[in-house]
C-alpha positions in Angstrom: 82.8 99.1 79.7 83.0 99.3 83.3 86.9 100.1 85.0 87.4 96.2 86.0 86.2 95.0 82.5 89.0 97.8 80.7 92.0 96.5 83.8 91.5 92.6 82.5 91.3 93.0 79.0 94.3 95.8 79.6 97.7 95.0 78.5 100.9 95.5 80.6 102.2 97.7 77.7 99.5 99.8 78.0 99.6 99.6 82.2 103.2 101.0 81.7 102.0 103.5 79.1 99.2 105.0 82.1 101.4 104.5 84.7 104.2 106.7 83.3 101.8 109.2 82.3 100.2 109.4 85.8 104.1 109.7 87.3 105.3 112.1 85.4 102.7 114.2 83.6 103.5 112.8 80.1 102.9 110.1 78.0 106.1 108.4 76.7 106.3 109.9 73.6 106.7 113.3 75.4 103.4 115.1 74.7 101.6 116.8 78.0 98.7 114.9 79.8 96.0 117.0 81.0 94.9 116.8 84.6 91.7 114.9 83.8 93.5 112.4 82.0 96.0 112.2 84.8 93.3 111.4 87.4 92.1 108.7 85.1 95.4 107.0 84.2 95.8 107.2 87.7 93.0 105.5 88.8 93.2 102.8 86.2 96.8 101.8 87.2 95.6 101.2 90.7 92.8 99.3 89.4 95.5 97.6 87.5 97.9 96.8 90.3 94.9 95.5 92.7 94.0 93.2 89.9 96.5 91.9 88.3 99.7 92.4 90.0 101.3 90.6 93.1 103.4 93.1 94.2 106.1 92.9 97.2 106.1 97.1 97.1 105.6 98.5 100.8 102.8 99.9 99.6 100.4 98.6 97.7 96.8 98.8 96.6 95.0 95.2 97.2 92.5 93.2 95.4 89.6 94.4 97.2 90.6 97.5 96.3 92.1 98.4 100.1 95.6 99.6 100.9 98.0 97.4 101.8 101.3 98.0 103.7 104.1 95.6 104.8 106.0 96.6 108.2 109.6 96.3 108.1 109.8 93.0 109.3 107.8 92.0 105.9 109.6 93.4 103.8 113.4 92.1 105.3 111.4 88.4 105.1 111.2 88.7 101.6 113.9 90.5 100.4 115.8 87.9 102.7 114.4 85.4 100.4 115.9 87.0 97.5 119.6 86.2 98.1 120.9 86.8 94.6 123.7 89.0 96.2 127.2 88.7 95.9 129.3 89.1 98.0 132.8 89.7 98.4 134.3 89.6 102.3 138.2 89.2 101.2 139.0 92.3 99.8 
């Protein structure tokens, strides 16, 4: 099974599981990942993220497998969009 083939028959339980272990260096139950596994969790939670997730991070991996970065302007557009903010102006 090639890398794509393992990201879309991946779960997001499992994306979470790799992607903690490739942040911190442990999997979640709190036993040591070795560097090799590392570089592979690491790898498949990028492949993950190109594939399967539409993420408004500034920095991203995309689909075809390039980098992608939003400028500043981007990322104010969207989070502009997001107005779930309260806010309070009498106090």
């Amino acid at each position: 099974m090639d890398i794509i083939q393992l990201v879309e028959n991946m779960s997001e339980d499992m994306y979470l599981r790799l992607k903690q272990a490739a942040e911190t260096g442990k999997w979640p139950e709190g036993n040591v990942v070795d560097q090799a596994q590392r570089d592979s969790a690491l790898q498949i939670v990028m492949a993950y993220q190109a594939k399967r997730l539409n993420s408004d991070e500034m920095l991203s991996i995309g689909a075809d497998g390039e980098i992608v970065t939003k400028t500043k302007r981007e990322l104010k557009e969207t989070f502009s969009e997001l107005n779930d903010i309260a806010r309070f102006s009498d106090l």
